[in-house]
C-alpha positions in Angstrom: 38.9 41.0 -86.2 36.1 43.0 -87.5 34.8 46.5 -86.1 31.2 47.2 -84.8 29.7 50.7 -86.3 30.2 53.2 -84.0 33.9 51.9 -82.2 36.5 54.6 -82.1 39.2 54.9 -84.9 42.5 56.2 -84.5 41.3 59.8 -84.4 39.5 59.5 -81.2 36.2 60.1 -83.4 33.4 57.1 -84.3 32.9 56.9 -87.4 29.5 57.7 -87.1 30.4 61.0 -85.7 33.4 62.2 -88.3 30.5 61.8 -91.3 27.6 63.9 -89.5 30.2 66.5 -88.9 31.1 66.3 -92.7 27.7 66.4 -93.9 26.6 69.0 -91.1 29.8 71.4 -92.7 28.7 70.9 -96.3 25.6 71.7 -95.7 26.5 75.1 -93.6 29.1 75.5 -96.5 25.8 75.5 -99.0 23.9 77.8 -96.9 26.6 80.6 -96.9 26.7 80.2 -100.2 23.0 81.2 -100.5 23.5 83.6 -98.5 26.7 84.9 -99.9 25.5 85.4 -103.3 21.9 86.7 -102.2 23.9 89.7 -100.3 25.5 90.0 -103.4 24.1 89.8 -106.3 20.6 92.6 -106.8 19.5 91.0 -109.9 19.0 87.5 -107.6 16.6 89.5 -105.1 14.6 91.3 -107.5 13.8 87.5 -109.0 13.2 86.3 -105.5 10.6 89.3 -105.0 9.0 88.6 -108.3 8.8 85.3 -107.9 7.1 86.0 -104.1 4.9 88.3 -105.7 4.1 86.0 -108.7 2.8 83.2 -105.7 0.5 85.9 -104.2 -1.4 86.0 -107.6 -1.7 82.4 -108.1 -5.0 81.9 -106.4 -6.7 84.4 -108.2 -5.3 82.9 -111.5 -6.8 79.5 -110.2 -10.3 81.0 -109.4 -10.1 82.3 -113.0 -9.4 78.9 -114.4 -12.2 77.6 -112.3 -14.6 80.3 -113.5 -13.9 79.7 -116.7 -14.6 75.6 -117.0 -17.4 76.6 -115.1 -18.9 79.0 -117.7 -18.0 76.7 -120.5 -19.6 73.6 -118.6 -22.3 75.4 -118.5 -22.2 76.5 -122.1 -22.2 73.1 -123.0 -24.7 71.9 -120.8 -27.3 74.2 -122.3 -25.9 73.3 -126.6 -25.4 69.5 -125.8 -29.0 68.7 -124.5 -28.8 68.6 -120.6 -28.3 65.5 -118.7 -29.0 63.1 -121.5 -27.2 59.8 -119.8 -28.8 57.3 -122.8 -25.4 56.6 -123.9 -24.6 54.1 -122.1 
C-alpha cells in the first residue's frame, strides 16, 4: 500500500505541512541571526552604511566612465581619419 503526497502521518501533520514549517523556522532562525548580530556588532553597521553610501556614488562613477570613452572616442576619431569604412 502506497501513500498519496499530502495523506496524514502518524503525527496528525501531512507531510507537506511538517517541511514548510521546517523550512518556514530555519529561515526565521536565519533572519534573527541577522538581526542578532547587526544589534550587536558596530563594526557590521558602519560597513552596512559604507557600503549604502558607496551605492549612492555609483552613478556618478558610471557617468565618469561614460565621459571618459566618450572623450577618447572622440580623440580617436579626430587621429584615426574619421569615418574611413574602406576596410572592409
Amino acid at each position: 500500500m502506497t501513500r498519496s503526497r499530502g495523506t496524514s502521518t502518524t503525527t496528525g501533520q501531512s507531510s507537506e505541512d511538517s517541511s514548510w514549517v521546517s523550512i518556514a523556522f530555519f529561515c526565521l532562525f536565519r533572519v534573527m541571526r541577522l538581526v542578532k548580530m547587526l544589534s550587536k556588532g558596530e563594526g557590521i553597521r558602519t560597513h552596512l552604511w559604507t557600503f549604502v553610501k558607496s551605492l549612492q556614488a555609483l552613478p556618478y562613477v558610471a557617468l565618469l566612465i561614460a565621459m571618459i570613452f566618450f572623450i577618447y572616442a572622440v580623440i580617436d576619431m579626430q587621429v584615426g581619419g574619421g569615418g574611413n569604412t574602406d576596410f572592409v
